[in-house]
C-alpha positions as CSV (number, residue, x, y, z in Angstrom):
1,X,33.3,-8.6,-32.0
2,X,35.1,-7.9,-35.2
3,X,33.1,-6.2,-38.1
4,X,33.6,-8.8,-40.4
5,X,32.4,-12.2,-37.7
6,X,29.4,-9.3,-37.6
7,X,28.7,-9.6,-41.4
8,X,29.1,-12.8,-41.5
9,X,27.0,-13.4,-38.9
10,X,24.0,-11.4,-39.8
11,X,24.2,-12.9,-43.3
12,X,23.5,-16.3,-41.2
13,X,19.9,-15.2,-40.2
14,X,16.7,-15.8,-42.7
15,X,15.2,-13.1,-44.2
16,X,18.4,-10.8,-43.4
17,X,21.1,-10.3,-45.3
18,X,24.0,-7.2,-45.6
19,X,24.3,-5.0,-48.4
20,X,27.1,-2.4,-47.8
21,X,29.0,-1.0,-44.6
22,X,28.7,2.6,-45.7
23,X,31.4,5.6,-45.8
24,X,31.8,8.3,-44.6
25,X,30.8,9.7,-47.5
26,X,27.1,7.4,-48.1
27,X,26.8,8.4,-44.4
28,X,26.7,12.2,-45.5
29,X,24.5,11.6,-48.4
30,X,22.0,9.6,-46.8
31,X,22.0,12.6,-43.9
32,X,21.1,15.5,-46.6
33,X,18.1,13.1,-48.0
34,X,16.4,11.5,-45.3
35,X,13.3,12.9,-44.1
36,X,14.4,15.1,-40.6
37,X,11.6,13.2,-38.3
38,X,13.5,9.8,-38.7
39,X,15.6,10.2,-35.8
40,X,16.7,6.5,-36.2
41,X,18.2,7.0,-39.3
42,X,20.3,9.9,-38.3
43,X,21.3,8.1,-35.3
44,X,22.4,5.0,-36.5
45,X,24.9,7.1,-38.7
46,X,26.4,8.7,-36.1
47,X,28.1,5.5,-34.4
48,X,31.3,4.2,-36.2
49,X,30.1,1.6,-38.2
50,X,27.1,1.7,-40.4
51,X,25.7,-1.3,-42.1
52,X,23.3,-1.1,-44.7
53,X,20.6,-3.9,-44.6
54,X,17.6,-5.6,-46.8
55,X,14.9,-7.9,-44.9
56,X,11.7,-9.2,-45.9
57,X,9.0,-10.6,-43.7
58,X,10.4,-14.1,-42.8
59,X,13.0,-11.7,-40.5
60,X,11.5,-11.1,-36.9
61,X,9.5,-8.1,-35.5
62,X,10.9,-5.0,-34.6
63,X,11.9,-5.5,-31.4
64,X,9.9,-2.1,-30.2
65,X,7.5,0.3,-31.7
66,X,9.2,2.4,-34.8
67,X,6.2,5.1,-34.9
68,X,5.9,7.7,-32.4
69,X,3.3,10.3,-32.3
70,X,3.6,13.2,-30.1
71,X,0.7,15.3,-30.1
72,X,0.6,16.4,-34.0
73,X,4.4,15.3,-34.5
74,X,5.5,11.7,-36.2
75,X,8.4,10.5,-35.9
76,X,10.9,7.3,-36.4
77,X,12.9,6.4,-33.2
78,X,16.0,4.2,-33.9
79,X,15.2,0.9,-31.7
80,X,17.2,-2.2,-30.7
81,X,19.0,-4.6,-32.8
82,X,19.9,-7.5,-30.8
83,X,21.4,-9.7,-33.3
84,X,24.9,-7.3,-33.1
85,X,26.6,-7.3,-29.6
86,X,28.3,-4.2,-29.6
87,X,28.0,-0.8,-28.3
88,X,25.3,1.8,-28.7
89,X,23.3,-0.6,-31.2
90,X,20.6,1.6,-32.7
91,X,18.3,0.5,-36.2
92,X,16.5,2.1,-38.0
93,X,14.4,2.3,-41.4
94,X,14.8,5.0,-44.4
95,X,12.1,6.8,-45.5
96,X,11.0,5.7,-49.0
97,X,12.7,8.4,-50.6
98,X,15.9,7.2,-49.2
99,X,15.5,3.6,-49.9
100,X,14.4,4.8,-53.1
101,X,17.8,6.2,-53.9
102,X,20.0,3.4,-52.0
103,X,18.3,0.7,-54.6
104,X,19.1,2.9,-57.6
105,X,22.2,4.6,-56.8
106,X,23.7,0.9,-55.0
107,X,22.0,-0.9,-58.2
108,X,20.1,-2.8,-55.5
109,X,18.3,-5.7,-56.5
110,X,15.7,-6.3,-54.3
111,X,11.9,-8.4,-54.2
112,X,9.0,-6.0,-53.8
113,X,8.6,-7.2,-50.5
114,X,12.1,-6.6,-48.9
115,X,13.1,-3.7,-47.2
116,X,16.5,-1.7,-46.1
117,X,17.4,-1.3,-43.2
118,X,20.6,0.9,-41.5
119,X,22.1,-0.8,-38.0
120,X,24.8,1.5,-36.6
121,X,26.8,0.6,-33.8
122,X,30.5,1.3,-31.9
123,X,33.0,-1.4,-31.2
């Protein structure tokens, strides 16, 4: 599957739509701001492609927990995506301070109740 029949795709679903495929670069950036216990995050980044993502609540459930606590220890796992058929799928949400930025450095214009989201994967 072709990133582009992906975008187009994933713009298909309600409540989901795609905001940016990110560089190198963003990929960088958003690794030097994101908190260090969101383990999704930094692994979505590492496959090949990187799509960056709003959703609001009309979008389905996560597809598997995205808190884990280990003893005193929280953290964000990256979880399933099965929307994308592709290889090494992983998803994953940015801390606030990160989503923070991506809205005002993007010049996002999202509702209160959306959120962004980051879907890596290899093809």
């Amino acid at each position: 599957m072709e990133l582009l029949k992906i975008k187009e795709d994933l713009n298909k679903i309600q409540g989901l739509t795609v905001l940016k495929v990110l560089d190198d670069g963003f990929k960088e950036r958003i690794m030097n701001v994101e908190e260090t216990n969101n383990h999704g995050v930094f692994e979505s980044l590492k496959r090949r492609h990187t799509l960056l993502l709003s959703h609001d609540s009309s979008f389905r459930d996560p597809t598997d927990a995205i808190v884990k606590t280990e003893g005193n220890n929280i953290t964000f796992p990256g979880i399933s995506f099965p929307e994308i058929t592709a290889d090494n799928v992983v998803s994953s949400s940015p801390g606030f301070k990160m989503h923070q930025e991506l809205i005002d450095s993007l010049k996002l214009s999202l509702k209160p109740e959306e959120a962004t989201l980051l879907v890596g994967f290899d093809l």
